[in-house]
C-alpha positions as CSV (number, residue, x, y, z in Angstrom):
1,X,0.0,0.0,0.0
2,X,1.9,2.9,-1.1
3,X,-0.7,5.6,0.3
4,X,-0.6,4.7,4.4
5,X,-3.1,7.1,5.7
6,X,-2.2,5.7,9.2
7,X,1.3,6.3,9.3
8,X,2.7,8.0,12.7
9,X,3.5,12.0,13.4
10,X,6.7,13.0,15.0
11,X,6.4,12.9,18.4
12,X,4.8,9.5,18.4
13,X,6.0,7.3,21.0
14,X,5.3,3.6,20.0
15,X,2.2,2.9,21.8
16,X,1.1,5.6,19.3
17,X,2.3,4.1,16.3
18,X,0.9,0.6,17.0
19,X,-1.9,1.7,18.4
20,X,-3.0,3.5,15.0
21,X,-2.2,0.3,13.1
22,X,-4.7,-1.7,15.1
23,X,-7.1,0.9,13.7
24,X,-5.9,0.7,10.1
25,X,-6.4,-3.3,10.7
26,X,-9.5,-2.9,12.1
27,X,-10.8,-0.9,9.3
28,X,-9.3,-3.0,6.6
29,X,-11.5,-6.4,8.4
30,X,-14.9,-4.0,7.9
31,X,-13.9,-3.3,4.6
32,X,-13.3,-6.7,3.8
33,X,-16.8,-7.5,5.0
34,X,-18.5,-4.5,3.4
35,X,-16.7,-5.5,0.1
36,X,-19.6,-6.7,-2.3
37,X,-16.7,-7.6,-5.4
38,X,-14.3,-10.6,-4.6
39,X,-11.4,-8.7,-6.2
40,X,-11.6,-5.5,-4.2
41,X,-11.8,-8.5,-1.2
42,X,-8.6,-10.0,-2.5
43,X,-6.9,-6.1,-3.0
44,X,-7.7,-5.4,0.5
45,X,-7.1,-8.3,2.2
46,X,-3.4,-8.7,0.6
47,X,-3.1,-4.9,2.2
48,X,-4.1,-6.1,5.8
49,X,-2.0,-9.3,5.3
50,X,1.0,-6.9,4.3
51,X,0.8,-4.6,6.6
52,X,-0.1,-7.2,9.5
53,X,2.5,-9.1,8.9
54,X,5.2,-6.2,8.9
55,X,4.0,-4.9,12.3
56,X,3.8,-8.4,14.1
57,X,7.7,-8.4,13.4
58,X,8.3,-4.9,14.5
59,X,6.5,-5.6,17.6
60,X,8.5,-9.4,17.9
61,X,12.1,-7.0,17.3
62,X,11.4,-4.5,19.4
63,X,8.5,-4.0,21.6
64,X,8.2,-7.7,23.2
65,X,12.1,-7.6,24.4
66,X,10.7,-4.2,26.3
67,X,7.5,-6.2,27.6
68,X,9.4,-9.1,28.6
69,X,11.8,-6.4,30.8
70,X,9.3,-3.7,32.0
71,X,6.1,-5.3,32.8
72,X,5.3,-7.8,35.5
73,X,4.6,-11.2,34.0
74,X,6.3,-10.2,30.8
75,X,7.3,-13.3,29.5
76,X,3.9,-14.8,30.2
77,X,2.3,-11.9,27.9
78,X,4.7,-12.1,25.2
79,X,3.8,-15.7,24.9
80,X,0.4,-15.3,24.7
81,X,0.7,-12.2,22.1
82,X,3.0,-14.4,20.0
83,X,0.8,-17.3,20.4
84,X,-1.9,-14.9,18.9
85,X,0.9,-13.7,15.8
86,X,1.2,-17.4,15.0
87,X,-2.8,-17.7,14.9
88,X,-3.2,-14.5,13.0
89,X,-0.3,-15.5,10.8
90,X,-2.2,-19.2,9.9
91,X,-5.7,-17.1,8.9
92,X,-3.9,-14.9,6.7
93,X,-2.0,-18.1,5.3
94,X,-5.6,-19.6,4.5
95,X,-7.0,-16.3,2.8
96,X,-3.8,-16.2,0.4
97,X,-5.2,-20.1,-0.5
98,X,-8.7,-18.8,-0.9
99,X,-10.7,-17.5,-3.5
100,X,-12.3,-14.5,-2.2
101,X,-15.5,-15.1,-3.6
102,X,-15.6,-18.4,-1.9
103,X,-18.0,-18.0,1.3
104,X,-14.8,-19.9,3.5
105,X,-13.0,-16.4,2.7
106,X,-15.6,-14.3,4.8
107,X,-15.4,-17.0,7.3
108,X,-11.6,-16.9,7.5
109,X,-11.9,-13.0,7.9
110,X,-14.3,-13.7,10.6
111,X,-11.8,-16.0,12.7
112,X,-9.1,-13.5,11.7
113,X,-11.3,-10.8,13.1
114,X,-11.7,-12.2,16.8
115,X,-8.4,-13.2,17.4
116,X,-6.9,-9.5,15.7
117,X,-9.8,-7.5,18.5
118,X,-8.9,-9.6,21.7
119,X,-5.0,-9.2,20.7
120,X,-5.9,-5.5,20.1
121,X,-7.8,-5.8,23.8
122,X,-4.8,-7.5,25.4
123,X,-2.2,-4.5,24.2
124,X,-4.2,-1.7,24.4
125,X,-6.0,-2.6,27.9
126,X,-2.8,-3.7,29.5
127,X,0.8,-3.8,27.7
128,X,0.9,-0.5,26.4
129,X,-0.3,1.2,30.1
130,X,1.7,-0.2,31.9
131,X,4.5,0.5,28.9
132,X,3.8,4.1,29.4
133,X,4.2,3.7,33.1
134,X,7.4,1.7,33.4
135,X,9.1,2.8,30.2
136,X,11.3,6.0,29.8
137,X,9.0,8.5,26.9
138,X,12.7,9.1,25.2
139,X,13.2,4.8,25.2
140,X,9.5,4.8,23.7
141,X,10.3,7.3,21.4
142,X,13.5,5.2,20.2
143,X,11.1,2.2,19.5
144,X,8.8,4.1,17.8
145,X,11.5,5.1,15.0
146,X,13.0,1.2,15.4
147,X,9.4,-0.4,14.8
148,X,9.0,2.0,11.9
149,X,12.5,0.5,10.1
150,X,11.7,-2.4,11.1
151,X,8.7,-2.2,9.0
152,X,10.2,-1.0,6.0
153,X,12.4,-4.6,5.5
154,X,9.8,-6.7,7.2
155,X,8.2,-9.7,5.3
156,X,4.8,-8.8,3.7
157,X,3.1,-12.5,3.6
158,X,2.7,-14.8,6.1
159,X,5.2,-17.4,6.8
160,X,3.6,-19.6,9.6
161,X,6.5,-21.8,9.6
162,X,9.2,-19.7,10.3
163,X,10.1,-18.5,14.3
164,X,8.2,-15.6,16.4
165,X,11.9,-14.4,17.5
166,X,14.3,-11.5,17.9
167,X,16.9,-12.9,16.6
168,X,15.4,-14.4,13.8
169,X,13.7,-11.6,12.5
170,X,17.1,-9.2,12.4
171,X,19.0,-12.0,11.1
172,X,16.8,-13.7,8.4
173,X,14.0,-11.1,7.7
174,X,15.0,-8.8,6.1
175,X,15.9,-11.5,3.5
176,X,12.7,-13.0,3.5
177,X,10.9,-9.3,3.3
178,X,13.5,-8.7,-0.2
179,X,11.6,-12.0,-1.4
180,X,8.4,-11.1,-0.6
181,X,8.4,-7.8,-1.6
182,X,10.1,-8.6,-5.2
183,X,6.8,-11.7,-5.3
184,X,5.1,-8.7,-4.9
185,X,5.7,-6.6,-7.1
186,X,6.3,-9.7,-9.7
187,X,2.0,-10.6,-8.8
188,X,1.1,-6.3,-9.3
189,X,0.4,-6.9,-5.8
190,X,0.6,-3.0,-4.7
191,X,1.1,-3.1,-0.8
């Protein structure tokens, strides 16, 4: 998507940034729904996958290392939130298999749709508070500009298979984003 009307100001710190991403994605899913032609379901949904897929491995890189630190229980929360990515990561996987004019598409949105709001519940509600609270505003400014490069090598299709990790995504990412960006422009897939 070369038009991202949800893209941060200065002065965002990174609750900010991800925070209007889970709007974006939230709009995107009622589009989806409200979309009476299949293709404009396909255009959109390749969009959400994109830019779902490059956030959950900002927020992998650099915000969970910060949950895990700062917030009590952190490990047990960045399990569950990547236990979620991995689940949001298989829906999108099954929409890229589907025909979006197929009724199982809608469903698949639908699935994709619960798990994205209580993920979006779990951060909002608790993680980022608390991140706020615990976290310097000039350390949260710092994420903020390292989810944003992050973003701009991160993969842009879902790759269930591969590892919910730091390390993994700063080593082998930005590899696998080069591939999937060059698929997409190779498919006139504009995301």
């Amino acid at each position: 998507m070369t038009d991202r009307p949800y893209d941060s100001a200065p002065g965002d710190d990174v609750v900010d940034v991800l925070t209007r991403q889970h709007r974006q994605f939230l709009d995107l899913v009622d589009e989806i729904q409200a979309a009476g032609r299949p293709e404009v379901r396909r255009d959109l949904a390749d969009v959400l996958t994109a830019e779902l897929m490059r956030h959950a491995v900002a927020e992998e890189m650099h915000v969970y290392p910060a949950v895990r630190d700062h917030l009590p229980d952190g490990e047990a929360a960045v399990e569950h939130d990547t236990r979620e990515h991995q689940e949001l990561e298989e829906q999108l996987k099954a929409l890229e298999g589907l025909d979006a004019a197929d009724a199982q598409f809608l469903e698949v949105v639908g699935r994709l749709e619960a798990t994205l709001r209580d993920h979006v519940r779990d951060e909002e509600g608790e993680q980022f508070p608390l991140l706020r609270a615990r976290v310097p505003r000039e350390r949260m400014l710092e994420m903020a500009e390292q989810v944003r490069r992050a973003e701009q090598l991160a993969p842009t299709r879902p790759h269930p298979a591969a590892p919910h990790s730091e390390l993994f995504h700063k080593l082998v990412g930005p590899g696998v984003g080069f591939v999937d960006r060059l698929r997409d422009r190779l498919a006139h897939r504009d995301v």
